[in-house]
Backbone as numpy.savetxt, mean C-alpha at the origin, in Angstrom:
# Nx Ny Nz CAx CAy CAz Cx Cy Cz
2.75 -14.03 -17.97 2.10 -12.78 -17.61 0.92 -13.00 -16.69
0.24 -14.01 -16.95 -0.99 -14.42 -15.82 -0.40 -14.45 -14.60
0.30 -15.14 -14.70 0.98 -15.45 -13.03 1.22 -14.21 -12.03
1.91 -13.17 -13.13 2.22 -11.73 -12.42 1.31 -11.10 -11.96
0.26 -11.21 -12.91 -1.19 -10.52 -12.57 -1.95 -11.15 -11.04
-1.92 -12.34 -11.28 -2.46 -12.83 -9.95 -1.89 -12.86 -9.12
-0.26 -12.44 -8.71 0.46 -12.21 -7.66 0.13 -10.68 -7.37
-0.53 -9.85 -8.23 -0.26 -8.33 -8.43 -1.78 -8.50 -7.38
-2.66 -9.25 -7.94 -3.88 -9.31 -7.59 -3.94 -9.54 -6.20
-3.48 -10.44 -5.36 -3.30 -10.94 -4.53 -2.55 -10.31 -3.49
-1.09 -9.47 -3.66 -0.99 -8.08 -3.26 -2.12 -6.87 -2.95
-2.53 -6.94 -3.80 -3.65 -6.01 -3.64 -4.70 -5.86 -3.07
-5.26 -7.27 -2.69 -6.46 -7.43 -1.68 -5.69 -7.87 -0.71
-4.38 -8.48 0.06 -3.83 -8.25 1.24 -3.49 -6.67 1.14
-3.20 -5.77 0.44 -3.34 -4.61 0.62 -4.26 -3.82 1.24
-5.76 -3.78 0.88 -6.88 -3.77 1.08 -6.93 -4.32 2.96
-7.07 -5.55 2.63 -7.27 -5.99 4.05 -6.39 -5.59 4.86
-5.45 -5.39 4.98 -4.51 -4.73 5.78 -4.94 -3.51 6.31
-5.45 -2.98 5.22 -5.57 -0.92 5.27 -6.91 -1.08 6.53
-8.13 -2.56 5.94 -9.03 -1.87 6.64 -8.87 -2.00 8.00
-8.09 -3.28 8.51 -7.34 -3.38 9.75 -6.65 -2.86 10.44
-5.74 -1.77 9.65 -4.84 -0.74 10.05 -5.75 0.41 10.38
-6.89 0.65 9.76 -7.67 1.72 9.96 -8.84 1.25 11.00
-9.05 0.01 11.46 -10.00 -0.31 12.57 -8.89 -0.04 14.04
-7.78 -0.10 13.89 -6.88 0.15 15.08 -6.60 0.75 14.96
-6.42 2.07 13.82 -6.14 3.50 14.05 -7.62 4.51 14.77
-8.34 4.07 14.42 -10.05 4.56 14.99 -10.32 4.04 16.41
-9.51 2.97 16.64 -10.00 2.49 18.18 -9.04 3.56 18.91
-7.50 3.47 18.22 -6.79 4.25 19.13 -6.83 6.33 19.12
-7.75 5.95 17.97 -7.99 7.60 18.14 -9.27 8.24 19.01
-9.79 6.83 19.65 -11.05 7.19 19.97 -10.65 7.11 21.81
-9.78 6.12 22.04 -9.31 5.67 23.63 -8.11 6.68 23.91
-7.16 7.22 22.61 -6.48 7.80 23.05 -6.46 9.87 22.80
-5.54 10.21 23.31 -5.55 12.02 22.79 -4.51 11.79 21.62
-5.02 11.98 20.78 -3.94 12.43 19.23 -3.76 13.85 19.07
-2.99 14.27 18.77 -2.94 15.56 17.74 -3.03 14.86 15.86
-3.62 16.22 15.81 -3.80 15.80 13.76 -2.45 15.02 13.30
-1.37 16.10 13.81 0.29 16.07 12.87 0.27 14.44 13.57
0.43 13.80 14.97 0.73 12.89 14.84 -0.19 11.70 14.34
-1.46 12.30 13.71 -2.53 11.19 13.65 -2.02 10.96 11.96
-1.65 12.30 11.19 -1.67 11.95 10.19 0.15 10.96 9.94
1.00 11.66 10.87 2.36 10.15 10.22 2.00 8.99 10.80
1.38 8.34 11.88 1.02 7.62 11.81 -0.05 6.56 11.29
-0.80 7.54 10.17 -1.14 6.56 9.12 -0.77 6.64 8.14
0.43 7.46 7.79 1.56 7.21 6.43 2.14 5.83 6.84
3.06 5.89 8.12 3.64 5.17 8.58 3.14 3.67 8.49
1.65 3.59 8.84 0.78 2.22 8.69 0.96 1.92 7.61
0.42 2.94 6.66 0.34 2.71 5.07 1.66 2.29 4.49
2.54 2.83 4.71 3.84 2.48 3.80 4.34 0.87 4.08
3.96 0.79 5.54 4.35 -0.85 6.14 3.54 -1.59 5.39
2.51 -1.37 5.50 1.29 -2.10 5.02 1.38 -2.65 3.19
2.05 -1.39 2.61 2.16 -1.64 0.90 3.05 -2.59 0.99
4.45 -2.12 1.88 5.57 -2.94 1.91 5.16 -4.14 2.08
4.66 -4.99 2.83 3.64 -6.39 2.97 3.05 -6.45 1.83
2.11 -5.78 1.45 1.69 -6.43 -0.03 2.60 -6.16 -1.23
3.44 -5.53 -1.10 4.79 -5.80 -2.06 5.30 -7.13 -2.17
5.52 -7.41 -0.98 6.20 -8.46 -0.05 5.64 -10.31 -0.88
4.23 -9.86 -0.39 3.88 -11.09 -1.08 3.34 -11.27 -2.26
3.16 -10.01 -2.90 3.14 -10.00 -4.67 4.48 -10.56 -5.43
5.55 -9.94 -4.45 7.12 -10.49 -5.14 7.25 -11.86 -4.85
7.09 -12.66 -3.91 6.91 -13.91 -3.22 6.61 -15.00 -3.63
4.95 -14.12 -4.36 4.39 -15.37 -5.64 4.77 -15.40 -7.02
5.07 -14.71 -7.58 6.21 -14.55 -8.69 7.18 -14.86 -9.08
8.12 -14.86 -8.00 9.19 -15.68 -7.95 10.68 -14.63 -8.50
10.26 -13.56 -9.53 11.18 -12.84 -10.24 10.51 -11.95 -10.74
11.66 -10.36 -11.06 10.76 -9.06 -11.27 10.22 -8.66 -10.33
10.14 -8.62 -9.13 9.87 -8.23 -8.02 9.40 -6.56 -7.76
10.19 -5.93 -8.57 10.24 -4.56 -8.44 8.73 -4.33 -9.57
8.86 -5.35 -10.51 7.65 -4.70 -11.81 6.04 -5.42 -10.48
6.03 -6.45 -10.25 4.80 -6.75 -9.52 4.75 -5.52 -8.02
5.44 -5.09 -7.81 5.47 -3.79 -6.54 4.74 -2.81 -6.79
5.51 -2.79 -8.43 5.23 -1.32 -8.99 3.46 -1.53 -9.17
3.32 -2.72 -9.59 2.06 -2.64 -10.20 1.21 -2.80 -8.97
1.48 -3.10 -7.88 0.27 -3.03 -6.81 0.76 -1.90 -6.04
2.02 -1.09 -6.27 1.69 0.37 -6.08 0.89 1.37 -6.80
0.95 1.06 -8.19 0.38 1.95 -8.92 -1.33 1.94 -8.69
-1.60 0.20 -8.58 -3.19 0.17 -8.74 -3.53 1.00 -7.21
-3.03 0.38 -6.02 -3.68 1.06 -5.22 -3.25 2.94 -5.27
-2.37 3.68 -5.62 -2.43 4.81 -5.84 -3.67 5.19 -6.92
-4.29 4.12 -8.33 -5.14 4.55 -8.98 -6.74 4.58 -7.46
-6.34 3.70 -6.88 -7.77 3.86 -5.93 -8.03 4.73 -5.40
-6.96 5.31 -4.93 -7.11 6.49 -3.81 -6.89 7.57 -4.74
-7.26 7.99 -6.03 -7.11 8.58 -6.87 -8.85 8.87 -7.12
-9.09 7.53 -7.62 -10.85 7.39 -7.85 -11.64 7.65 -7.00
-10.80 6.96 -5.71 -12.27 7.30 -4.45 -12.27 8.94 -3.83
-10.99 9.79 -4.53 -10.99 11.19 -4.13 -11.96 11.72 -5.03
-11.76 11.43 -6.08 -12.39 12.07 -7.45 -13.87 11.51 -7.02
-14.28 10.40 -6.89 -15.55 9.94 -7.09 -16.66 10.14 -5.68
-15.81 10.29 -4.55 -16.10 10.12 -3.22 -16.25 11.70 -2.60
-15.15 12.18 -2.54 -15.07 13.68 -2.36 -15.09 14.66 -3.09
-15.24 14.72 -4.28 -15.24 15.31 -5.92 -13.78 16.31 -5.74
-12.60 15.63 -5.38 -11.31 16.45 -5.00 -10.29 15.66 -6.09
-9.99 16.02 -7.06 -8.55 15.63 -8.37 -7.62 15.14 -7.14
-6.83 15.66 -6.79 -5.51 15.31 -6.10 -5.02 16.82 -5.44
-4.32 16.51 -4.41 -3.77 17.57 -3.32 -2.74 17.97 -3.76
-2.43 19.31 -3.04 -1.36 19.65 -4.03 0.27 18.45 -3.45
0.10 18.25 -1.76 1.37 17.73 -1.50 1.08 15.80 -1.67
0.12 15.54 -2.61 0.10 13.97 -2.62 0.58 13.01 -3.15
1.60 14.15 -4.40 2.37 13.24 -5.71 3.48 12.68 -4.50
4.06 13.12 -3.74 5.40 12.61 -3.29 4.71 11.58 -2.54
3.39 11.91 -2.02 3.05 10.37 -0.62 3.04 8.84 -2.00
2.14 9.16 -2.98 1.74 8.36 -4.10 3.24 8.04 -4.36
4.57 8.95 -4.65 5.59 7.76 -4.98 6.22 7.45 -3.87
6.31 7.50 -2.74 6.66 6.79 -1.68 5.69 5.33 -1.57
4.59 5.64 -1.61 3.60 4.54 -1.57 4.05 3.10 -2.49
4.23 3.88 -3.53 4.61 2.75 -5.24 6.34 2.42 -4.69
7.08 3.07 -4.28 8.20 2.84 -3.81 8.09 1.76 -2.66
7.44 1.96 -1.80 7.57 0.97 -0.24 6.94 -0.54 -1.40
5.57 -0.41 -2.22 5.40 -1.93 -2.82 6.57 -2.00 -3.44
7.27 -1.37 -4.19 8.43 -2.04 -4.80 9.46 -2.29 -4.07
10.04 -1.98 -3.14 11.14 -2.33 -2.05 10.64 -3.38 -1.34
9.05 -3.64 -1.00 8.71 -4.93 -0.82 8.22 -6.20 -2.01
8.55 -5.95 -3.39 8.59 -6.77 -4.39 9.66 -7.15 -4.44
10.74 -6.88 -4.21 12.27 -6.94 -4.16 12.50 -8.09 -3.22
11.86 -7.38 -2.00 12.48 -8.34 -0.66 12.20 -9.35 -0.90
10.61 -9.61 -1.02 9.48 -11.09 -1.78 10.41 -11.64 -2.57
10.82 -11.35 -3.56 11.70 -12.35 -4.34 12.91 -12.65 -4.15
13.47 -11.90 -3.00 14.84 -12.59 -2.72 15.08 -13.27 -1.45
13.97 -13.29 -0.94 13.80 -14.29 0.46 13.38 -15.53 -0.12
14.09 -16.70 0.22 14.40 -18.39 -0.30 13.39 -18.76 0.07
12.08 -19.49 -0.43 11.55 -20.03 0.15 12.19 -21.05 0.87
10.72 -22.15 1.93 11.63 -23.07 2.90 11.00 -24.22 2.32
């Protein structure tokens, strides 16, 4: 069970680092380029879902097996974040259309817990 945790863990801050990287090149390009909202906002679903999928990716990776349970669990934690920092940050519970982004989110880490464990290491 340790092992899972620290692969879950480890998912999770390449999660993190990813997002804030994905969001320093979404701000450069919203600032050099003309966006509209609609396309500003799928293109940071789009970041985001790649981005979980990667830390799916290498949560399943270091584990070795169960792939889908270490996904789930660095989908779920980062959906608990963006849960807290609404509640704690913006004093906002949850939106009404956010349950479906939250299981797409937990879905893309688990389709990348999957992949992680069935790619051979070399």
């Amino acid at each position: 069970m340790g092992e899972r945790m620290k692969a879950s863990f480890i998912g999770v801050v390449t999660v993190i680092g990813l997002m804030l990287l994905g969001s320093l090149i979404i701000a450069l390009l919203v600032n050099f380029m003309d966006f509209s909202s609609s396309g500003f906002q799928w293109l940071s679903f789009i970041i985001s879902v790649l981005i979980l999928m990667v830390g799916g990716f290498i949560g399943g990776r270091r584990t070795e097996e169960k792939g889908w349970l270490t996904g789930s669990i660095i989908g779920v934690i980062y959906v608990i974040g963006i849960i807290l920092y609404q509640f704690l940050a913006q004093d906002a519970w949850m939106y009404s259309n956010q349950t479906l982004y939250f299981l797409i989110f937990v879905l893309a880490a688990v389709v990348g817990g999957m992949f992680g464990v069935n790619i051979k290491k070399s």
